[in-house]
C-alpha positions, -999 to 999 in steps of 0.1 A, spaced: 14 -601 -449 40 -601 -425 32 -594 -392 57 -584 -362 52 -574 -327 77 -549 -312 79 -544 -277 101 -518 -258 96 -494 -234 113 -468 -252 93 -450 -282 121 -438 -302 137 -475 -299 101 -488 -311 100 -459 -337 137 -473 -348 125 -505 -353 93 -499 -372 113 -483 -394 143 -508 -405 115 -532 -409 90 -510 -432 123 -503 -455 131 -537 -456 90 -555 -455 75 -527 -467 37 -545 -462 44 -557 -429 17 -554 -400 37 -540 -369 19 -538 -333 39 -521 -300 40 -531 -267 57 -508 -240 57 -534 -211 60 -566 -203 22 -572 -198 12 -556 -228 38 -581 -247 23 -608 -238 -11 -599 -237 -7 -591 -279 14 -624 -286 -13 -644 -268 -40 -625 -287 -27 -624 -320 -7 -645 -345 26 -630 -350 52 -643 -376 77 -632 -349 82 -608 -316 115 -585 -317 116 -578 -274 137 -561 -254 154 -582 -228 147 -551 -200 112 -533 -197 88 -530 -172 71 -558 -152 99 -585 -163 113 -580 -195 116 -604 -227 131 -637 -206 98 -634 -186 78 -629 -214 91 -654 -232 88 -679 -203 52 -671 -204 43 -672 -236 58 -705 -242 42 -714 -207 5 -708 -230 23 -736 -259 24 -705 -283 52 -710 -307 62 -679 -321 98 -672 -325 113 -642 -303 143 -622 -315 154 -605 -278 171 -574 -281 195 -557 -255 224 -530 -246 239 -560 -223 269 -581 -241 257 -617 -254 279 -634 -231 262 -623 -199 222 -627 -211 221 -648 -247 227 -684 -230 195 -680 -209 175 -658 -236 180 -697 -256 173 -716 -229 144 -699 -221 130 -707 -256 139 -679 -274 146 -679 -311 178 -655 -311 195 -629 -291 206 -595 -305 229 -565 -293 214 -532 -299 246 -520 -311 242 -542 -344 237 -529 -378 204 -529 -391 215 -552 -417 226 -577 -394 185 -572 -376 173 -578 -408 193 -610 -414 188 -620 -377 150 -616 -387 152 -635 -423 172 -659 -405 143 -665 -374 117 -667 -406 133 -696 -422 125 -715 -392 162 -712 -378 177 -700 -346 198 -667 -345 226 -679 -329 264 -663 -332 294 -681 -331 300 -669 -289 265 -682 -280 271 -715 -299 301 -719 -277 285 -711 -251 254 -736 -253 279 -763 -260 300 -758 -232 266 -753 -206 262 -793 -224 296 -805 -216 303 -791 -179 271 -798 -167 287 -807 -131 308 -773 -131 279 -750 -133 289 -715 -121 269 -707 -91 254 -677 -108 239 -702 -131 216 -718 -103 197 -687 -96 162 -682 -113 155 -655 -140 138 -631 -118 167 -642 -89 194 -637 -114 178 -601 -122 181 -590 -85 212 -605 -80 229 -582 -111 210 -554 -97 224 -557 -60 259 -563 -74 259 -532 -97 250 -519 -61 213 -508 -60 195 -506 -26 165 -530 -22 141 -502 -26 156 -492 -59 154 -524 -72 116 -530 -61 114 -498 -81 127 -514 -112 111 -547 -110 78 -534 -98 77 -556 -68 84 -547 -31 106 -545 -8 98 -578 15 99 -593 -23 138 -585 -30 149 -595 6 129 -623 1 154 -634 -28 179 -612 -19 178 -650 12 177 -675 -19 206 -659 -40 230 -658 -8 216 -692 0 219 -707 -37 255 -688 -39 270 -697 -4 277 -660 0 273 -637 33 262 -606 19 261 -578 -6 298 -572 -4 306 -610 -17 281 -608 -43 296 -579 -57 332 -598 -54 314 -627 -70 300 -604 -98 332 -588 -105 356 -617 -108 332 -637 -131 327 -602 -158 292 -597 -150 292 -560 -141 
């Protein structure tokens, strides 16, 4: 029997899911998760065939829970699923150890074959993320500077850029407000920026807003 864990904090998304898959592994054993916690609590707990994630939820998202599930050797394959283009998160969903990246927009067909794809033992990767990983081979030395910055600094650095006040953002990410000064410091630092303002230039020029 085929058995899936789905994690998103949003019920009808979950409910969406459940679905495509029932109509396409009509036996299959499907758990939810609603938080990041929870998502890894059930992958470390269970033996899953694979884990469709969202890349955004609460307490971290799928690249966290990904890092930390592969941080407990555990080798299931992650499909991570988001509203954000593939050109902005799927190169560090990979690295991270991911099996595949996924827009939400997709057709359920193309979840499905993502899914058959990840169960053969392969890595759902599109022609733009292939691209992508080679290119991140070959310019090792021209790294873009947004590149440098951690997961969790990379998350606050988006969030200031789309222009969100420290307090909203230790909202989002569950942490406080020392914490997002804190590497609010190591992204200007890492970035040779000022301030807000240059991140936001930064952001802008490079497509990531």
């Amino acid at each position: 029997m085929l058995k899936v864990l789905i994690a998103d904090d949003h019920e009808i998304v979950r409910r969406g899911l459940k679905q495509i898959l029932l109509e396409e592994f009509p036996f299959t054993h499907i758990e939810e998760a609603s938080d990041t916690k929870t998502l890894v609590e059930k992958a470390i707990a269970g033996k899953w065939d694979i884990i469709l994630s969202d890349l955004a939820m609460p307490g971290g998202g799928g690249l966290d829970a990904v890092r930390q599930i592969r941080q407990q050797n555990i080798t299931v394959p992650v499909l991570i699923l988001s509203i954000y283009p593939e050109d902005q998160y799927a190169l560090r969903v990979i690295k991270a150890g991911a099996a595949g990246y996924l827009n939400k927009d997709a057709a359920p067909e193309e979840l499905i074959n993502a899914i058959q794809r990840i169960l053969s033992g392969k890595r759902h990767i599109s022609e733009t993320v292939a691209e992508l990983l080679s290119l991140s081979l070959h310019q090792a030395d021209e790294t873009p500077l947004h590149e440098l910055l951690s997961e969790r600094e990379y998350k606050v650095f988006r969030l200031i850029a789309e222009g969100k006040s420290n307090a909203a953002i230790a909202e989002e990410l569950l942490i406080g407000c020392t914490t997002v000064s804190t590497y609010r410091s190591r992204i200007l630092n890492k970035m040779n920026k000022k301030n807000n303002a240059e991140l936001i230039q930064y952001a802008i020029e490079n497509g990531l807003i």
